[in-house]
Every structure is written in structure tokens, then in C-alpha cells.
C-alpha positions in Angstrom: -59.9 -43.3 17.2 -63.3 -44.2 15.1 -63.1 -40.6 13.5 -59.3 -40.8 12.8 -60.2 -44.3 11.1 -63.4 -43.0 9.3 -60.8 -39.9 8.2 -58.0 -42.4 6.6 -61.0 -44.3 5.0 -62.5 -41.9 3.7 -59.2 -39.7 2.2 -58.0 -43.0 0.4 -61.1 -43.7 -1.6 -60.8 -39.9 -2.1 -57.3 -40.2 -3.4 -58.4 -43.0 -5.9 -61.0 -42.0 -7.2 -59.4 -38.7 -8.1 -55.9 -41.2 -9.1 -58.8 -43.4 -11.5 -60.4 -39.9 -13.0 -57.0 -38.7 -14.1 -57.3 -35.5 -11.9 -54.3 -36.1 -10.3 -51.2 -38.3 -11.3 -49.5 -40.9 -9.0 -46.7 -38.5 -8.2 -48.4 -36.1 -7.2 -50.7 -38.2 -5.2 -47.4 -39.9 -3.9 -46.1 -36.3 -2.6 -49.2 -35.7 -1.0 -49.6 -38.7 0.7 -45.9 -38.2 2.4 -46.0 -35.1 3.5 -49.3 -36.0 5.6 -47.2 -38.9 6.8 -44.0 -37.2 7.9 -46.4 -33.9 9.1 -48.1 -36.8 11.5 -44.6 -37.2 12.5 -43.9 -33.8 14.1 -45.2 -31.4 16.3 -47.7 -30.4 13.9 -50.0 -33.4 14.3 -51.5 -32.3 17.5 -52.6 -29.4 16.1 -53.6 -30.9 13.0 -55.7 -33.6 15.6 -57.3 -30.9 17.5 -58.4 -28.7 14.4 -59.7 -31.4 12.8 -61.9 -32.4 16.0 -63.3 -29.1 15.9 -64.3 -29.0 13.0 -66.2 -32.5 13.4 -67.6 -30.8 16.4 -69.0 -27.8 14.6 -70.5 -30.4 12.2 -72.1 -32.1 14.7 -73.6 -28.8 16.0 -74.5 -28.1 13.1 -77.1 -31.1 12.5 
């Protein structure tokens, strides 16, 4: 649960600061921001979850 929290954190400052530097509109961000809300909606989420885990994993190996 903590990495899922740090995730959202961390991909909304993300999000605004690239809304704020004019890299990316609204819209765009808007479509974005859906589709990862609707995927976490379906049967694609737990794989989603679990490659996401991994790669934290291999990070932490890493260090």
C-alpha cells in the first residue's frame, strides 16, 4: 500500500509539473489520467500491480 501511495504521489506532481511547463496540455493529461483509471478497473491491473512490484524489487536489488 505505501508504494502504491508513494506511486500516485509521485505521478501527480509529475503530471503538473509537466501540465505547468507546457509540455503537455490538459487534454491530453485528462486522457491520460483516465485511461490509468478505467485500466485499474479491469483485469489488467493485477498485472500492472505485479510488474510494477518487480520492478521496485529489481531497484531495490539494485542498491
Amino acid at each position: 500500500m505505501i508504494v502504491t501511495l508513494s506511486a500516485v504521489a509521485l505521478f501527480g506532481v509529475l503530471t503538473v509539473v509537466l501540465i505547468r511547463s507546457r509540455y503537455i496540455g490538459p487534454v491530453p493529461a485528462l486522457a491520460v489520467f483516465l485511461f490509468g483509471f478505467f485500466t485499474a478497473d479491469t483485469g489488467a491491473a493485477n498485472a500492472v500491480r505485479t510488474a510494477f512490484r518487480a520492478v521496485i524489487d529489481a531497484v531495490h536489488h539494485l542498491a
